[in-house]
C-alpha positions as a printed Julia matrix, in Angstrom:
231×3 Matrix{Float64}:
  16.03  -15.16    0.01
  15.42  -12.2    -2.44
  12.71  -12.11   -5.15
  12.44   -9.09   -7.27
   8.96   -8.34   -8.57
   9.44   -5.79  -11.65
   6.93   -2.98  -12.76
   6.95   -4.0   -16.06
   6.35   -7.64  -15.32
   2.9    -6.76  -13.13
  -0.97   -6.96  -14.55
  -1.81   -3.75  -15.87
  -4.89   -2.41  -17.39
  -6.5     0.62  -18.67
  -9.46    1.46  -18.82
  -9.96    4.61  -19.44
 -11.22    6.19  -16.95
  -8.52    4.0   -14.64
  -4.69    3.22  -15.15
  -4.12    0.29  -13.04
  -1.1    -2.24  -12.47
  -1.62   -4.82  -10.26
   1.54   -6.62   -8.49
  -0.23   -9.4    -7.59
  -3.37  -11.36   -9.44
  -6.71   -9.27   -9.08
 -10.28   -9.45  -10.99
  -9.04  -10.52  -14.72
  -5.65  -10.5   -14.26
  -4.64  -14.06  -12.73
  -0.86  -15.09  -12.74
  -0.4   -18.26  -10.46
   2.68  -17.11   -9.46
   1.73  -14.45   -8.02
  -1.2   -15.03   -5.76
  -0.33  -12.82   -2.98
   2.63  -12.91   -0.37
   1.7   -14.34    2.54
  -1.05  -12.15    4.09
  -0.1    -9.82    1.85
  -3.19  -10.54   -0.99
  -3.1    -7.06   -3.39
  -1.13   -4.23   -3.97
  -3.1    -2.3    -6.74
  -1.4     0.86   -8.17
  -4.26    2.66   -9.35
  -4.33    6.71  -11.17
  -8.01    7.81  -11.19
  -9.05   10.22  -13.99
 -10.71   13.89  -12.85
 -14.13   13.23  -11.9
 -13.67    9.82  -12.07
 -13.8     6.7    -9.54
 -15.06    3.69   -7.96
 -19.36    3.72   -7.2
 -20.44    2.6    -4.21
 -19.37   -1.44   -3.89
 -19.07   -3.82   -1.3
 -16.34   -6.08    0.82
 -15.85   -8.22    3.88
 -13.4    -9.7     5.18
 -10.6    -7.83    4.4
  -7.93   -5.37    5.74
  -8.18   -2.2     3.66
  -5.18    0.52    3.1
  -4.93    3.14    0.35
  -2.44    5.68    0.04
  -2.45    8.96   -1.58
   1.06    9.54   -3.68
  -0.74   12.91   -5.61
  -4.43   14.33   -5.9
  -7.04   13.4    -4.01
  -9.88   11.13   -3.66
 -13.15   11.47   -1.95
 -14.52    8.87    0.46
 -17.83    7.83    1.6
 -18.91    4.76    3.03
 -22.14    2.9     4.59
 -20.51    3.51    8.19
 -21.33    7.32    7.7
 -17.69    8.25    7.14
 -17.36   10.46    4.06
 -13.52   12.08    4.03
 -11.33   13.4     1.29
  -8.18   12.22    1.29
  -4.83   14.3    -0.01
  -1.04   13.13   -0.74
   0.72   12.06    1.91
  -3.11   10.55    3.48
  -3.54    6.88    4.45
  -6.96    5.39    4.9
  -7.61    2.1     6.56
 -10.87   -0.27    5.9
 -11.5    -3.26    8.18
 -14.27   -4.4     5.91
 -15.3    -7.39    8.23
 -18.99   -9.03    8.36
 -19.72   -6.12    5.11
 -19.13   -2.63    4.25
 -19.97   -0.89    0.9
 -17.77    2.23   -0.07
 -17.24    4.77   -2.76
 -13.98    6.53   -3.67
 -14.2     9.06   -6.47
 -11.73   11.79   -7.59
 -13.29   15.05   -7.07
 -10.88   17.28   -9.59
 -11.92   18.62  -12.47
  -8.58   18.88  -13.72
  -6.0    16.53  -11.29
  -5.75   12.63  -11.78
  -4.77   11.61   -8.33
  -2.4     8.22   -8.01
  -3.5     5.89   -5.02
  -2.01    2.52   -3.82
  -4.67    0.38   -2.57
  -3.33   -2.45   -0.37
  -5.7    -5.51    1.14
  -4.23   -7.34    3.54
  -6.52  -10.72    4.95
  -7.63  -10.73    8.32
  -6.58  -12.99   11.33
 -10.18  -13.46   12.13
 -13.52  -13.56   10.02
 -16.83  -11.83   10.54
 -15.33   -8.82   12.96
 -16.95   -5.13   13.26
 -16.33   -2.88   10.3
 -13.91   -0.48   11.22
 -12.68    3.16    9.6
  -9.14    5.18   10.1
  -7.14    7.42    8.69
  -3.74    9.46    9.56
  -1.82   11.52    7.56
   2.08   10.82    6.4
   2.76   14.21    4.73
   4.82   15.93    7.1
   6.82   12.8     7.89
  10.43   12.88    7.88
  12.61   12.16    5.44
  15.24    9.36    5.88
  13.14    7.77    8.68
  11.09    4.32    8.78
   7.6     5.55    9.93
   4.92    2.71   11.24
   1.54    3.43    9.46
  -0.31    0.24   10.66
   0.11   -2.28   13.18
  -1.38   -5.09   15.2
  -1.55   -3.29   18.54
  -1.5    -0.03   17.01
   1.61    0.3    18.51
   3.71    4.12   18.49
   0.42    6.0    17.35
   0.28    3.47   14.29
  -3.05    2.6    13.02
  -4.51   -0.84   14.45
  -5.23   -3.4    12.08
  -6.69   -7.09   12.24
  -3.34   -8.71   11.44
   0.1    -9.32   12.41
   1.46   -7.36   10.07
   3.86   -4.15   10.24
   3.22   -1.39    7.56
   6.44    0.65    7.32
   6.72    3.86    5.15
  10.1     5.91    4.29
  10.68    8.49    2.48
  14.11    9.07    1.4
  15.07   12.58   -0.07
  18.8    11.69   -2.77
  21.5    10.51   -1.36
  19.5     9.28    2.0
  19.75    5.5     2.94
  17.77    3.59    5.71
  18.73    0.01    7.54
  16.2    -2.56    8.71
  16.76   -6.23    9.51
  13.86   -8.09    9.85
  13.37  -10.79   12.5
  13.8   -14.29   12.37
  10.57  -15.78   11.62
   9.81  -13.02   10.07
   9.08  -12.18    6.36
   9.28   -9.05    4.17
   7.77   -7.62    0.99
   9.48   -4.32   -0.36
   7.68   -1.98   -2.73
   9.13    1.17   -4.24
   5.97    3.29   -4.8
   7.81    6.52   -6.31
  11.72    7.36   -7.25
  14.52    5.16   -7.62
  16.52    3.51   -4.92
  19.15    0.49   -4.23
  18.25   -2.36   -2.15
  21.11   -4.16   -1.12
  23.09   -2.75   -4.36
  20.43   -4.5    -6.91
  18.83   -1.28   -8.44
  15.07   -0.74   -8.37
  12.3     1.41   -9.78
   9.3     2.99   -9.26
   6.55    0.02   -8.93
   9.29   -2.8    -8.41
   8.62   -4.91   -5.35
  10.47   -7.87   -3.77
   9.85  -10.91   -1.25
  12.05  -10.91    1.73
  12.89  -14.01    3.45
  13.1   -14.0     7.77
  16.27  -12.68    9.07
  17.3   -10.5     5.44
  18.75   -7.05    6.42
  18.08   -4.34    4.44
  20.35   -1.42    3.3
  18.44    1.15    1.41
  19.48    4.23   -0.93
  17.44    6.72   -2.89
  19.14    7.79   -6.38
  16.64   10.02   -6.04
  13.57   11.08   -3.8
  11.77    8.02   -3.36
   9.05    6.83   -1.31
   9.19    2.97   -0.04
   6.72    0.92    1.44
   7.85   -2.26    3.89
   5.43   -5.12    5.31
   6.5    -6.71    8.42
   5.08  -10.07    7.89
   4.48  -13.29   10.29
């Protein structure tokens, strides 16, 4: 089972200061349809204006990953982390029994273009947690592991059982995964253009695996993909 989740077809909103699409309902956007994928609850693709961001807010009780396609956005947070994050960065939140954060673009001049991911927790009410690791220098034509549940291969450990895959395919590259029986898949192209499977697909399309579907994947150009591994 395949289901293809266009760009066009997502929430989207501007506000200004923030150019947002949303693949799956989040804050005013609400499509029943498209609740979330299994633990898989928002994929927001967010570009931040210079000198713009998000105040200082508050969560619990959720998994937290952003990732930095261009720019960069400054982080602080009520766990006394403050960071700024660059392309190629990922950032993981386990917001738990509370956290408040802010994420603001520093630039005067740059907008910088962010995925931010929330994935639900296993368990309620654990210890606020803060990561981050940096994907730049990975290799092209290669599935890398960003997140895990046992932090597995240097991956970042997160409060799910969930696999975060990330490749990066220069033109002409392909990549093959299968995923297990059991388990399920969502697929989203975060830059370039690649085939999955022969069914051509764009920057911002997504799609819902079923257990056991193998993948064969091609970049028409460079392209950066993003694969959950999910139970």
């Amino acid at each position: 089972m395949t289901n293809i989740r266009r760009a066009d077809d997502r929430g989207h909103a501007n506000h200004g200061w923030l150019d947002t699409y949303r693949t799956f309902s989040f804050g005013d956007y609400h499509e029943p349809r498209w609740m979330g994928f299994r633990s898989l609850r928002v994929i927001n693709d967010d570009l931040v204006m210079p000198g713009k961001g998000f105040a200082m807010h508050p969560h619990r009780d959720m998994e937290i990953v952003t990732y930095i396609l261009s720019g960069a956005l400054e982080h602080r947070d009520s766990m006394g982390n403050g960071r700024l994050i660059r392309a190629g960065d990922v950032q993981y939140m386990a917001a738990g029994t509370g956290i408040r954060h802010s994420e603001v673009n520093p630039s005067g001049d740059e907008a910088v273009h962010l995925l931010q991911i929330w994935i639900q927790p296993d368990r309620m009410g654990m210890a606020p947690r803060y990561a981050d690791k940096s994907f730049a220098q990975a290799a092209q034509g290669a599935l890398h592991l960003v997140a895990s549940k046992s932090g597995r291969d240097g991956s970042i450990a997160i409060n799910q059982d969930a696999d975060l895959w990330l490749a990066k395919l220069g033109a002409g590259q392909s990549i093959a995964k299968r995923l297990a029986a059991g388990r399920h898949g969502w697929l989203h192209v975060a830059e370039g253009d690649v085939t999955m499977n022969g069914t051509a697909l764009g920057a911002g399309d997504g799609a819902a695996l079923g257990p056991g579907t193998a993948l064969d994947l091609g970049a028409r150009k460079p392209a950066q993909i993003l694969l959950f591994d999910l139970n």
